[in-house]
HTML snippet that shows the backbone in 3Dmol.js (N, CA, C, O; Angstrom):
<script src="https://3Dmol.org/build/3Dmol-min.js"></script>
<div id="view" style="width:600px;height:400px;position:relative"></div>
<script>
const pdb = `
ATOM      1  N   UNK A   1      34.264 -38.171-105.394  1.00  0.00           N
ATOM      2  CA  UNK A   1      32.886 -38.509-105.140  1.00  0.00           C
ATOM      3  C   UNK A   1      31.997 -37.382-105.676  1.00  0.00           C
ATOM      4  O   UNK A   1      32.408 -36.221-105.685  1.00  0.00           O
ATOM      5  N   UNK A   2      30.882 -37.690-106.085  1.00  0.00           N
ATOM      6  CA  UNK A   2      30.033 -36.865-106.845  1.00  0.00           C
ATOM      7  C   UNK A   2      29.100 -36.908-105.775  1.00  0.00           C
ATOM      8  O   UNK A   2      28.702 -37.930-105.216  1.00  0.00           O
ATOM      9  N   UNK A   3      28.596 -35.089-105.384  1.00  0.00           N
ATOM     10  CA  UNK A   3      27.291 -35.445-104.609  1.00  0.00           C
ATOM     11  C   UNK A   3      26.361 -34.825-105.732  1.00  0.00           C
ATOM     12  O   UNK A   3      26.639 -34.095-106.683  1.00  0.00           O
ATOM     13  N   UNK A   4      24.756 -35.545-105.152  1.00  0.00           N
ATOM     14  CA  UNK A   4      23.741 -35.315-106.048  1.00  0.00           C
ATOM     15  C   UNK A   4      22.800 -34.151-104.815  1.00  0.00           C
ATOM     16  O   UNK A   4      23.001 -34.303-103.610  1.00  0.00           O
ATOM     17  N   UNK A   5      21.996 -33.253-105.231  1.00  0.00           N
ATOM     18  CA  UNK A   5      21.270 -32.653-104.198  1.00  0.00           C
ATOM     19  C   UNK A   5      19.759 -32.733-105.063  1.00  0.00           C
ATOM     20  O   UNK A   5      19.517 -32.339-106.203  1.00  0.00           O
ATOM     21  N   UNK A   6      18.756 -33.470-103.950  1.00  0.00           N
ATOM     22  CA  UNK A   6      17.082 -33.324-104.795  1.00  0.00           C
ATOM     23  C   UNK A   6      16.929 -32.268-104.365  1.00  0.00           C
ATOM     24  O   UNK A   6      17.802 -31.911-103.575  1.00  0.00           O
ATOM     25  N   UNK A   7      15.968 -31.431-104.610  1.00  0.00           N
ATOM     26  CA  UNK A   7      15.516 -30.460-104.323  1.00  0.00           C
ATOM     27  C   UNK A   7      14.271 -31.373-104.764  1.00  0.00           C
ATOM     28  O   UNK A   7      13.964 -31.867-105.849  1.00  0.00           O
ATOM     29  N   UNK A   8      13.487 -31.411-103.094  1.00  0.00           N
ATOM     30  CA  UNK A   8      12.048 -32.181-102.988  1.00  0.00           C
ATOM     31  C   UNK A   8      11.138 -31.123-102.545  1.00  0.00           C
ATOM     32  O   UNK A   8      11.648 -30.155-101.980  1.00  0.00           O
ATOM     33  N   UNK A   9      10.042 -31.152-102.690  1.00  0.00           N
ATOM     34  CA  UNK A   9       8.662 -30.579-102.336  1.00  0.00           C
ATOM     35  C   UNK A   9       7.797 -31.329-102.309  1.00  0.00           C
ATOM     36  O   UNK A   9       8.016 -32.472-102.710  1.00  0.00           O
ATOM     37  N   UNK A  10       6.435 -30.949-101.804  1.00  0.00           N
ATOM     38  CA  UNK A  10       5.079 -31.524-102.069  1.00  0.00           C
ATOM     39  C   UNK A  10       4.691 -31.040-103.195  1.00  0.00           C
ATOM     40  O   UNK A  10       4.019 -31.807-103.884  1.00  0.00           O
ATOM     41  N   UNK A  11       4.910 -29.954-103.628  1.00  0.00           N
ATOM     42  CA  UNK A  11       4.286 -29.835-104.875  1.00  0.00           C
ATOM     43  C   UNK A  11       4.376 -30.675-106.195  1.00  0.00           C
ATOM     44  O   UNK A  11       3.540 -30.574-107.093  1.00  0.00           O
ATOM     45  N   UNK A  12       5.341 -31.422-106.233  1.00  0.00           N
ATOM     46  CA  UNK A  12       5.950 -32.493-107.311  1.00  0.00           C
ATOM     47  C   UNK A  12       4.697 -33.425-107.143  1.00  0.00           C
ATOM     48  O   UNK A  12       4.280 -34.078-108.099  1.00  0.00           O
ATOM     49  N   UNK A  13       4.076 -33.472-105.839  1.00  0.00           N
ATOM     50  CA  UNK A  13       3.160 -34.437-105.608  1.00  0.00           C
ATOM     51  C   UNK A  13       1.755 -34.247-106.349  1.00  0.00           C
ATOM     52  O   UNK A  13       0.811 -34.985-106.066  1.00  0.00           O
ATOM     53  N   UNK A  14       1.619 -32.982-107.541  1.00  0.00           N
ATOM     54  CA  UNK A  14       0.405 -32.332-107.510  1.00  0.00           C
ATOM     55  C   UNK A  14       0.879 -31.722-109.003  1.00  0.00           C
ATOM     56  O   UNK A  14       1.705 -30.897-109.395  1.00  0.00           O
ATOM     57  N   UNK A  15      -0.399 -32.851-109.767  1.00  0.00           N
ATOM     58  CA  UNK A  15       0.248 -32.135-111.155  1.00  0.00           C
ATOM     59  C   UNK A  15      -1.038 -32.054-111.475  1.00  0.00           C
ATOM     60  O   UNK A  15      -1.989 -32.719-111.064  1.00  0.00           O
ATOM     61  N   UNK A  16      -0.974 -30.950-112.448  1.00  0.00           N
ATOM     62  CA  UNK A  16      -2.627 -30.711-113.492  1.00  0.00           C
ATOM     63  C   UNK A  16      -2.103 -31.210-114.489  1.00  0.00           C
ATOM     64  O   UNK A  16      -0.891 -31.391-114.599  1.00  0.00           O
ATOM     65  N   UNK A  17      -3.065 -31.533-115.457  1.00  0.00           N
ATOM     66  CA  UNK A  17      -3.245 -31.936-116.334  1.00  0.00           C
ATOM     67  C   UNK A  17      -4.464 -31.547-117.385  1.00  0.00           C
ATOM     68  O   UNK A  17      -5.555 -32.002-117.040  1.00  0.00           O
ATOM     69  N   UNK A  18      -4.458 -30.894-118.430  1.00  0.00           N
ATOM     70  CA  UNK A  18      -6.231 -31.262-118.925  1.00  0.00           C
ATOM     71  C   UNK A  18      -6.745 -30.217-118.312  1.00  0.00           C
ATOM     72  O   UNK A  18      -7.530 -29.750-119.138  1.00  0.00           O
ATOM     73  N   UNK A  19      -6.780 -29.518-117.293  1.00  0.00           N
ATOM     74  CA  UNK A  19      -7.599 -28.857-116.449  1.00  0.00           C
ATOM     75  C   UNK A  19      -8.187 -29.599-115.255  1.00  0.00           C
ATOM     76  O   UNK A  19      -9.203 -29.403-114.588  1.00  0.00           O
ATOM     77  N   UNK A  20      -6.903 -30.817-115.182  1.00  0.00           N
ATOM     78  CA  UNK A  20      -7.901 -31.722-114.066  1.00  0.00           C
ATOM     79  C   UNK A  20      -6.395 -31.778-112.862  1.00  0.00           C
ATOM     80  O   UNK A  20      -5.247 -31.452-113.167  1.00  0.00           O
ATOM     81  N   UNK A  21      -6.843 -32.262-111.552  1.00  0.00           N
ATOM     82  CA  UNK A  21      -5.420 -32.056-110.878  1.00  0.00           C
ATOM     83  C   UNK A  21      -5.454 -33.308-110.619  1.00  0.00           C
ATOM     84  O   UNK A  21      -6.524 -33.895-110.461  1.00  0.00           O
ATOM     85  N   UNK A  22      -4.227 -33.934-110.531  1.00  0.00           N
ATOM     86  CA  UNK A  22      -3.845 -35.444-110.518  1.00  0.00           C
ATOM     87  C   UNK A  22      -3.285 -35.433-109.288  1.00  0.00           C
ATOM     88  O   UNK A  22      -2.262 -34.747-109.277  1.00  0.00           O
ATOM     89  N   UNK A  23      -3.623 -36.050-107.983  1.00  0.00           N
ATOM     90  CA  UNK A  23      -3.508 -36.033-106.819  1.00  0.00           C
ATOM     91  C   UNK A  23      -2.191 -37.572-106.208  1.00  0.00           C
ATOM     92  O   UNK A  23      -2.621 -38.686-105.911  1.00  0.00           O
ATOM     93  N   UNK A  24      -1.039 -37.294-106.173  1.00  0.00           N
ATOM     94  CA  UNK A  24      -0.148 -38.164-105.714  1.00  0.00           C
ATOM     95  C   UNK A  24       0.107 -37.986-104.197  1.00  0.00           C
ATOM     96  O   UNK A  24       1.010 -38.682-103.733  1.00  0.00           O
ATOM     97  N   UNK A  25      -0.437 -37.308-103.506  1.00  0.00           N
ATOM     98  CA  UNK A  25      -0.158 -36.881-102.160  1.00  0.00           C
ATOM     99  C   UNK A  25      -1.617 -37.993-101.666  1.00  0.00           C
ATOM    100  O   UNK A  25      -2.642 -38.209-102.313  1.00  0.00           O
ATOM    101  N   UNK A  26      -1.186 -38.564-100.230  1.00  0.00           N
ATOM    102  CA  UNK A  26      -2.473 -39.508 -99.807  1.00  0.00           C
ATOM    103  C   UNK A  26      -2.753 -39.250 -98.216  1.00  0.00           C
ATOM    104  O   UNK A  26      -1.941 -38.524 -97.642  1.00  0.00           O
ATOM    105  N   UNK A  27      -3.895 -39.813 -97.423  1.00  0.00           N
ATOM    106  CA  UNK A  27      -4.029 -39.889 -96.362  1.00  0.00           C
ATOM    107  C   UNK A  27      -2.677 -40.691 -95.293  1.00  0.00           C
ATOM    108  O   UNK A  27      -2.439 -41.892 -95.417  1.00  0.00           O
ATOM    109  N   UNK A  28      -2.134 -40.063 -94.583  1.00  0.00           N
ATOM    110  CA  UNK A  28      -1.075 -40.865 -93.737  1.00  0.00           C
ATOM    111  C   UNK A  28       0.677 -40.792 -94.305  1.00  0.00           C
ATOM    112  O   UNK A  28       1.702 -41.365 -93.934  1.00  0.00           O
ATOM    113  N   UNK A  29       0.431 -39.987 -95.156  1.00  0.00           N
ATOM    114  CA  UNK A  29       1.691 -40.090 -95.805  1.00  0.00           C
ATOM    115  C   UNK A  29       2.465 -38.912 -94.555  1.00  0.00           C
ATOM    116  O   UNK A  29       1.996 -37.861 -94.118  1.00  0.00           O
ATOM    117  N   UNK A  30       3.681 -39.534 -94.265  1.00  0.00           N
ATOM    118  CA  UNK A  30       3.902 -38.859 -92.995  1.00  0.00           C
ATOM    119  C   UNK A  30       5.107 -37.264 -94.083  1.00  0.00           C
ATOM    120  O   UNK A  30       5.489 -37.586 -95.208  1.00  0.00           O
ATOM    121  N   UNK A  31       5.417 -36.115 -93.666  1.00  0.00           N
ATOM    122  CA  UNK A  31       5.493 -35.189 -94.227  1.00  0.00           C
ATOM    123  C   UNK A  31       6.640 -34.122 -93.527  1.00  0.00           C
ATOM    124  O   UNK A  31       5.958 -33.696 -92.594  1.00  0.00           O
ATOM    125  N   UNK A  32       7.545 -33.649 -93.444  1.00  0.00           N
ATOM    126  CA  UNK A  32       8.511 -32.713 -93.121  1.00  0.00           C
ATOM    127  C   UNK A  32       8.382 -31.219 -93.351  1.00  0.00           C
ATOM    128  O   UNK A  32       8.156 -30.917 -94.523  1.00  0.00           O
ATOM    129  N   UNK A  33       8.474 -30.251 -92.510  1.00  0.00           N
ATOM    130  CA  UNK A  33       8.737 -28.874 -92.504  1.00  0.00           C
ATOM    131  C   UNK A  33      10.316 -28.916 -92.773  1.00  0.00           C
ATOM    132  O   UNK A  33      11.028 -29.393 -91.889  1.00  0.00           O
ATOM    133  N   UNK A  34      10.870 -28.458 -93.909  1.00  0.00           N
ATOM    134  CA  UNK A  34      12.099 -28.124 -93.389  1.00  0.00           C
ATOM    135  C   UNK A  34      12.654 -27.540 -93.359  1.00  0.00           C
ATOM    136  O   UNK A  34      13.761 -27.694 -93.875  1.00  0.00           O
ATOM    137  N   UNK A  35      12.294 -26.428 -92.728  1.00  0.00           N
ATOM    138  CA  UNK A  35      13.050 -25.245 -92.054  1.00  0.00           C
ATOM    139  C   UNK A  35      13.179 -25.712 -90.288  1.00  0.00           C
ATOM    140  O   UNK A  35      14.116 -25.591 -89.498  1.00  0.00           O
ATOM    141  N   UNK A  36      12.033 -26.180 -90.156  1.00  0.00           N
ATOM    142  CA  UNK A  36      12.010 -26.605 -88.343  1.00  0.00           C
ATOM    143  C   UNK A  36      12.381 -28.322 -88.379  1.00  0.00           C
ATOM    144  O   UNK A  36      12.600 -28.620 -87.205  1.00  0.00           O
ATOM    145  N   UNK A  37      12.530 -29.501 -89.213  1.00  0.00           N
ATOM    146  CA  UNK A  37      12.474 -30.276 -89.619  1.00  0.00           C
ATOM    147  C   UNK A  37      11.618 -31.042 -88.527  1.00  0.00           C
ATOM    148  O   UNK A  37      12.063 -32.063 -88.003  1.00  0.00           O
ATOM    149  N   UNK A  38      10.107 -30.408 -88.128  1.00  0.00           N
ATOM    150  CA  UNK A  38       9.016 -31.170 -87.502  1.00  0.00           C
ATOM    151  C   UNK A  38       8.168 -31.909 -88.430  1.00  0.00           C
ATOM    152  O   UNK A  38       7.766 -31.587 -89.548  1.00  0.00           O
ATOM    153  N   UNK A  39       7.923 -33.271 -87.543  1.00  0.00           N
ATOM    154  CA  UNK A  39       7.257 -34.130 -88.857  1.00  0.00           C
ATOM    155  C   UNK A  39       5.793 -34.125 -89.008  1.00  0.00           C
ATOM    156  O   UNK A  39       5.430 -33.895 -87.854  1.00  0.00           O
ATOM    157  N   UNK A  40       5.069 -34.201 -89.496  1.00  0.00           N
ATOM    158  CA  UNK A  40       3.302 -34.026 -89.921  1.00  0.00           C
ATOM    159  C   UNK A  40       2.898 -34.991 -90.593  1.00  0.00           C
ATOM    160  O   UNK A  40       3.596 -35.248 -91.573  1.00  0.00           O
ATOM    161  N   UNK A  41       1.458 -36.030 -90.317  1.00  0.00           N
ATOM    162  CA  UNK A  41       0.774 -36.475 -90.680  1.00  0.00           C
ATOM    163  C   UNK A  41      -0.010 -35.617 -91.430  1.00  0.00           C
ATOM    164  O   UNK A  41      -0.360 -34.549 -90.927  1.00  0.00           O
ATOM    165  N   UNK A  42      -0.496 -36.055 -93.078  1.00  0.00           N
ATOM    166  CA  UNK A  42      -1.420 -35.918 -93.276  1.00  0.00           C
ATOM    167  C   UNK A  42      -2.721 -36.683 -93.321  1.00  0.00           C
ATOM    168  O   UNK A  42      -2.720 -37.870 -93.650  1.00  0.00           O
ATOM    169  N   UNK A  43      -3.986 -35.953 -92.958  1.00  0.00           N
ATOM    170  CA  UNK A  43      -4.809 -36.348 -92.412  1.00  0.00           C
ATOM    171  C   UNK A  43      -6.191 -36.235 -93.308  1.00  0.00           C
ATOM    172  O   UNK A  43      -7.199 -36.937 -93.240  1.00  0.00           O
ATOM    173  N   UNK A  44      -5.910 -35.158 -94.138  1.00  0.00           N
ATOM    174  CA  UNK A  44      -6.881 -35.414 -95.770  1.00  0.00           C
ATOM    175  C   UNK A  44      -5.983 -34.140 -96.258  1.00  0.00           C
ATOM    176  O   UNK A  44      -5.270 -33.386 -95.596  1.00  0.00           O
ATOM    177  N   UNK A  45      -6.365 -34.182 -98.076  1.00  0.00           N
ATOM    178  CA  UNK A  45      -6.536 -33.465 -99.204  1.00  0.00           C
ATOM    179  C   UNK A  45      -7.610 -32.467 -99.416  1.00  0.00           C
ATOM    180  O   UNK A  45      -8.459 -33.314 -99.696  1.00  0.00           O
ATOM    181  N   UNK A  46      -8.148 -31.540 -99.493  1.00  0.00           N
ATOM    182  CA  UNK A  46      -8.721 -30.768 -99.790  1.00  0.00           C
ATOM    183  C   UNK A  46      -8.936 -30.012-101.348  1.00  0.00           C
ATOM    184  O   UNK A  46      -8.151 -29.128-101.689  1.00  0.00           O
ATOM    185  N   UNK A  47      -9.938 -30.395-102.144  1.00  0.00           N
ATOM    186  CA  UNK A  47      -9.645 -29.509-103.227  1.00  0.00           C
ATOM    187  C   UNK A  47     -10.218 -28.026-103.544  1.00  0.00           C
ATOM    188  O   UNK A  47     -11.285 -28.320-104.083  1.00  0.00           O
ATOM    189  N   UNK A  48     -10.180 -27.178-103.540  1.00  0.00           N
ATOM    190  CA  UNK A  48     -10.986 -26.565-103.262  1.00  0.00           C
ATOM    191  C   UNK A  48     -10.666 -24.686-104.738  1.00  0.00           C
ATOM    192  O   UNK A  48      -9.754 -23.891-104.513  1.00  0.00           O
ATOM    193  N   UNK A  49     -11.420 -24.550-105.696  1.00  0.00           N
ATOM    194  CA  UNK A  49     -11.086 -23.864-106.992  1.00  0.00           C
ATOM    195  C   UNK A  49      -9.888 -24.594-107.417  1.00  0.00           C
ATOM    196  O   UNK A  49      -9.045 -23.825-107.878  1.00  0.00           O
ATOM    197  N   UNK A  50      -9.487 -25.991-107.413  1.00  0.00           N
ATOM    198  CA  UNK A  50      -9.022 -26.325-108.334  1.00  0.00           C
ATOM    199  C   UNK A  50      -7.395 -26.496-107.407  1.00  0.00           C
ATOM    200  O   UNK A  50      -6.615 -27.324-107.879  1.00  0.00           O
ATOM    201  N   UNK A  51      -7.050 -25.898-106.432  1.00  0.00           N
ATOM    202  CA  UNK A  51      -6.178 -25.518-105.345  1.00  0.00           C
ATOM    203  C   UNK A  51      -6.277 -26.831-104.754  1.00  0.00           C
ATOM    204  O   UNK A  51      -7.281 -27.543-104.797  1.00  0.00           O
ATOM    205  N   UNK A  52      -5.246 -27.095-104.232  1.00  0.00           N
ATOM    206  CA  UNK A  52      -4.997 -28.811-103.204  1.00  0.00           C
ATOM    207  C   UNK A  52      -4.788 -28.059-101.547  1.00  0.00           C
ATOM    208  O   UNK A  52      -3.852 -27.287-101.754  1.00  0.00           O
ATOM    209  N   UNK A  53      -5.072 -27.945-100.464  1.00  0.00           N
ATOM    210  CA  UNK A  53      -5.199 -27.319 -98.886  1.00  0.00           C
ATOM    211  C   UNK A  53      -4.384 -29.176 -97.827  1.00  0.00           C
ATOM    212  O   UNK A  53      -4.657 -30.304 -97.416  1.00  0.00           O
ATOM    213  N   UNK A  54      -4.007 -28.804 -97.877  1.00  0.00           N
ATOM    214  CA  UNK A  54      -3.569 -30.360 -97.065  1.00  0.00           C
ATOM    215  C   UNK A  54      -3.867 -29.882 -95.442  1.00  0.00           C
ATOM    216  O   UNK A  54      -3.492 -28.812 -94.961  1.00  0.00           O
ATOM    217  N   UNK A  55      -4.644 -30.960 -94.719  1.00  0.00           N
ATOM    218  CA  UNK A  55      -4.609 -30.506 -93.337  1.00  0.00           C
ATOM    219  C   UNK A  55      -4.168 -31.708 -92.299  1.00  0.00           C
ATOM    220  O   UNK A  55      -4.902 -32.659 -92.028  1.00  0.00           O
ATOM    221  N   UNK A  56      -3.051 -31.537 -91.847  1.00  0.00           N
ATOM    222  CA  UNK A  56      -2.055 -32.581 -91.429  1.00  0.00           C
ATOM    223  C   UNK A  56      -1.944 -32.120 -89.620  1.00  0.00           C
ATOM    224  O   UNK A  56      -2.528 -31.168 -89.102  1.00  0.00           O
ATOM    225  N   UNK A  57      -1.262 -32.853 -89.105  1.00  0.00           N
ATOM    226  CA  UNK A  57      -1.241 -33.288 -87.722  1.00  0.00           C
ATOM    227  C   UNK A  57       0.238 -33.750 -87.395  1.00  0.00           C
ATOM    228  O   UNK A  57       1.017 -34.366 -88.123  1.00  0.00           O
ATOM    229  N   UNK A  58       0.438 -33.226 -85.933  1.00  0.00           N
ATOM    230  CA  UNK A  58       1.552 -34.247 -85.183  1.00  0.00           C
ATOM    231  C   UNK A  58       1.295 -33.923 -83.855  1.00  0.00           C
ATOM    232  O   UNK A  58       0.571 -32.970 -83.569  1.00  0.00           O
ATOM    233  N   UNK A  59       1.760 -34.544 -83.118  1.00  0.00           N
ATOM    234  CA  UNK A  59       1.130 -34.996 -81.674  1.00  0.00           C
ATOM    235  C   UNK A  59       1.850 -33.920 -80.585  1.00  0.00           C
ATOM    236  O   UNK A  59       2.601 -33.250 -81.295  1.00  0.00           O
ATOM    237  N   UNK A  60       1.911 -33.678 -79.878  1.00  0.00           N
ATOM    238  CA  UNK A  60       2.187 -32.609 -78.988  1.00  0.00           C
ATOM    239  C   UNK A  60       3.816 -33.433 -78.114  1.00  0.00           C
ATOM    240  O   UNK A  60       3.981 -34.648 -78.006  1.00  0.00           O
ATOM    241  N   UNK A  61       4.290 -32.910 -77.872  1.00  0.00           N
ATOM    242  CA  UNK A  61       5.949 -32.921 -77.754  1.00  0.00           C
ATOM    243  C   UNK A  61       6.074 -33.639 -76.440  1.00  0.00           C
ATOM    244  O   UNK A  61       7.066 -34.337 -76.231  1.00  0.00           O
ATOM    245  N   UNK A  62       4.995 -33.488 -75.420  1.00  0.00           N
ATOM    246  CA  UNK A  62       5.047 -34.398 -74.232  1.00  0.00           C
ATOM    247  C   UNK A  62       5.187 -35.940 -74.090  1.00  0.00           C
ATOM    248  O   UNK A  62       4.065 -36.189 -74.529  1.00  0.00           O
ATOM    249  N   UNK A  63       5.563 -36.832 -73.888  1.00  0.00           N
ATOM    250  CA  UNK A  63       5.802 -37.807 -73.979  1.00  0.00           C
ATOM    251  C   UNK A  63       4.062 -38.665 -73.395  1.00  0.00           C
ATOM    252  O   UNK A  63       3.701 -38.302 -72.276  1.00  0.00           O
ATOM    253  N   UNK A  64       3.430 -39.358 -73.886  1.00  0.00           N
ATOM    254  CA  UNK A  64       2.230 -40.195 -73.239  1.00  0.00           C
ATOM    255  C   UNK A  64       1.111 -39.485 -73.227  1.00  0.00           C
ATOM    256  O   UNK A  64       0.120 -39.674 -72.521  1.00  0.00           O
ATOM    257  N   UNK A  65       1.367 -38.312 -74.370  1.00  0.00           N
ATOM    258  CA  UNK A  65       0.207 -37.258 -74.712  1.00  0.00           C
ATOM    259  C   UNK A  65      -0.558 -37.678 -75.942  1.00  0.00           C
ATOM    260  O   UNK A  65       0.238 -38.062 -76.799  1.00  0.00           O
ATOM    261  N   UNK A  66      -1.278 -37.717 -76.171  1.00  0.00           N
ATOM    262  CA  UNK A  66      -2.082 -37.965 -77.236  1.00  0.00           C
ATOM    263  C   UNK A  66      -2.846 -36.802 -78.531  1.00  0.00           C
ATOM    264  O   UNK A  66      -3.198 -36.879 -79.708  1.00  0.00           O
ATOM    265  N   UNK A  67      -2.805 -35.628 -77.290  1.00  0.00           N
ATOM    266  CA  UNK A  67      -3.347 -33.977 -78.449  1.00  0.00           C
ATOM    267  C   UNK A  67      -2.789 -34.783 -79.832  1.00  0.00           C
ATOM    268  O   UNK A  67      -2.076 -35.729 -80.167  1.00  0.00           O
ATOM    269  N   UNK A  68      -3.587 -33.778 -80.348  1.00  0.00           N
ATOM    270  CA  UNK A  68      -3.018 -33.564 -81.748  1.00  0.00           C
ATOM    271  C   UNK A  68      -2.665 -31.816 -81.829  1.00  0.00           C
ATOM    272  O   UNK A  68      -3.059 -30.928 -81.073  1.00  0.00           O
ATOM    273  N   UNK A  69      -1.813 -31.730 -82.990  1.00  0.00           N
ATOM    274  CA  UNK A  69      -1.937 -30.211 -83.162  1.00  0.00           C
ATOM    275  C   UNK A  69      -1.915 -30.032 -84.777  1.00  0.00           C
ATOM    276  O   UNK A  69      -0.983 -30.293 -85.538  1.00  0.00           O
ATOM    277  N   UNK A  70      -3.322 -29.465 -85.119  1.00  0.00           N
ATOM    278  CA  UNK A  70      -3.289 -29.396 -86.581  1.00  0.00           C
ATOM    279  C   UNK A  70      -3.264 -28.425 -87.277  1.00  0.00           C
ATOM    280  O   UNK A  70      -3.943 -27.486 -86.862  1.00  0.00           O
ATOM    281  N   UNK A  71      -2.388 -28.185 -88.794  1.00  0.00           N
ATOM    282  CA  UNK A  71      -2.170 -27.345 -89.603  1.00  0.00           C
ATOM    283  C   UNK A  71      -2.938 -27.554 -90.820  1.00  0.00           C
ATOM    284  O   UNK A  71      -3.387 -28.658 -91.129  1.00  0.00           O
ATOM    285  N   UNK A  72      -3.075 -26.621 -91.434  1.00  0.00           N
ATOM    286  CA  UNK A  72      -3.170 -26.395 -93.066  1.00  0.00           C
ATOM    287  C   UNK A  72      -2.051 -25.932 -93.893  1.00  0.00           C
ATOM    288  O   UNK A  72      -1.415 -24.937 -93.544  1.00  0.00           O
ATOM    289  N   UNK A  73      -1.780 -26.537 -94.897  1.00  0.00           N
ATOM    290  CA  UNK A  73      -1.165 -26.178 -96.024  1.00  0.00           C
ATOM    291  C   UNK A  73      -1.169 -25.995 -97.350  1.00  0.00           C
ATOM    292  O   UNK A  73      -0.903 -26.810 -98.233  1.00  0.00           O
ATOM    293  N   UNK A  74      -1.614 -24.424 -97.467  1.00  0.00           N
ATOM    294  CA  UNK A  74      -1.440 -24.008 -98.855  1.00  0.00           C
ATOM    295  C   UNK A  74      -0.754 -24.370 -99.874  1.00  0.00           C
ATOM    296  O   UNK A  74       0.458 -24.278-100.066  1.00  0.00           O
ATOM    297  N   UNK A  75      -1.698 -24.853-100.626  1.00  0.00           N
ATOM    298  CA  UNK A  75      -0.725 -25.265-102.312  1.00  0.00           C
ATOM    299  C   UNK A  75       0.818 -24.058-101.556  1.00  0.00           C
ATOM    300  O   UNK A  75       1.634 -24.600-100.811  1.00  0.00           O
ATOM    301  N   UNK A  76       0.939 -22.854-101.821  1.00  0.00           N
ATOM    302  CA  UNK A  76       1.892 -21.849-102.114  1.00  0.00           C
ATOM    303  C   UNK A  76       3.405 -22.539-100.985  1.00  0.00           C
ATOM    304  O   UNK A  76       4.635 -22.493-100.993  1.00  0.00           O
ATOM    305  N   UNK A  77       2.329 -23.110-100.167  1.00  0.00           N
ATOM    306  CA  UNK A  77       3.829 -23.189 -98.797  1.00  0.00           C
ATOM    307  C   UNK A  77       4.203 -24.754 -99.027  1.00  0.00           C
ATOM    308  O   UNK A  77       4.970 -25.290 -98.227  1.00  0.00           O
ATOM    309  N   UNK A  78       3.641 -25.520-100.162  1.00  0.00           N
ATOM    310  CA  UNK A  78       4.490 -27.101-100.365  1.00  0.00           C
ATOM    311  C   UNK A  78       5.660 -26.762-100.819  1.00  0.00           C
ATOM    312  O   UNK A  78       6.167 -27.817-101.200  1.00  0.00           O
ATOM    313  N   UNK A  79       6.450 -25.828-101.018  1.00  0.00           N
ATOM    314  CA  UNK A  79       8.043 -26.015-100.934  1.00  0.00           C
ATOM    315  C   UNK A  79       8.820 -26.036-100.179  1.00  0.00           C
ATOM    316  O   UNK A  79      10.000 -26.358-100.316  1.00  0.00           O
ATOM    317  N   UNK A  80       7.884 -25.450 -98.616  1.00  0.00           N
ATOM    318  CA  UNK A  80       8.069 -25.699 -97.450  1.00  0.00           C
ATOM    319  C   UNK A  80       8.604 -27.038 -96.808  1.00  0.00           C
ATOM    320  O   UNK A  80       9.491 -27.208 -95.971  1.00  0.00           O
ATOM    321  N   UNK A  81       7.645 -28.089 -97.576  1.00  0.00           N
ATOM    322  CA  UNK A  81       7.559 -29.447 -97.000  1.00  0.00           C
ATOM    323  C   UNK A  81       8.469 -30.516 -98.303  1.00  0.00           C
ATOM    324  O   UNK A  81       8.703 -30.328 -99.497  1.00  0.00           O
ATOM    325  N   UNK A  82       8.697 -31.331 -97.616  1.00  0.00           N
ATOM    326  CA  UNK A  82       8.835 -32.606 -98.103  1.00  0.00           C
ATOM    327  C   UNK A  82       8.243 -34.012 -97.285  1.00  0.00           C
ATOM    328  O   UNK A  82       8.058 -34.093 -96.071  1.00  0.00           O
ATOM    329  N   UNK A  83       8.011 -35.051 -98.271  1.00  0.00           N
ATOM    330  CA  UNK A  83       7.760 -36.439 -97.731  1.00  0.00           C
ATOM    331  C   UNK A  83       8.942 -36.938 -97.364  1.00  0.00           C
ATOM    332  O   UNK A  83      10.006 -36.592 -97.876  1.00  0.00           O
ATOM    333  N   UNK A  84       8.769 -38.164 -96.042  1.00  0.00           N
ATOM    334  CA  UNK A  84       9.987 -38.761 -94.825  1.00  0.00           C
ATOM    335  C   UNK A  84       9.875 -39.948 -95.723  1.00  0.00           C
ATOM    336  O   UNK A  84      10.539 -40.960 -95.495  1.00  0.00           O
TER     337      UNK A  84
END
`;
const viewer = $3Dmol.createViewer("view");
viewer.addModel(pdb, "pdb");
viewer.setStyle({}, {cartoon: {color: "spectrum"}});
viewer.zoomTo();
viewer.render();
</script>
């Protein structure tokens, strides 16, 4: 048996082009840390000098809780993440 290994990121999601950035990452696309493998909504895109800021969400660990708890993510730390 042959195994295959992706090596995924968000950054694959985020290509320039031209001097222009071509945005494949969207609102709701649900998202993985995986080092802690906690999951994150994102909740918008940010562009900001040309840089993509993602600021994403997941709900607090209590069961019938509603919080949110929200992050930012630096273009630098999407190798951090992958899409579920």
């Amino acid at each position: 048996m042959v195994e295959i290994v992706l090596n995924e990121n968000l950054k694959k999601g985020v290509k320039k082009k031209k001097g222009k950035i071509i945005n494949m990452l969207s609102n709701f696309l649900l998202i993985r840390h995986k080092p802690t493998k906690i999951e994150y909504t994102i909740q918008k895109i940010i562009i900001n000098d040309n840089k993509p800021l993602i600021v994403a969400y997941r709900y607090y660990s209590k069961p019938g809780n509603d919080k949110k708890v929200f992050i930012k993510i630096p273009m630098s730390d999407f190798k951090k993440y992958e899409s579920v």
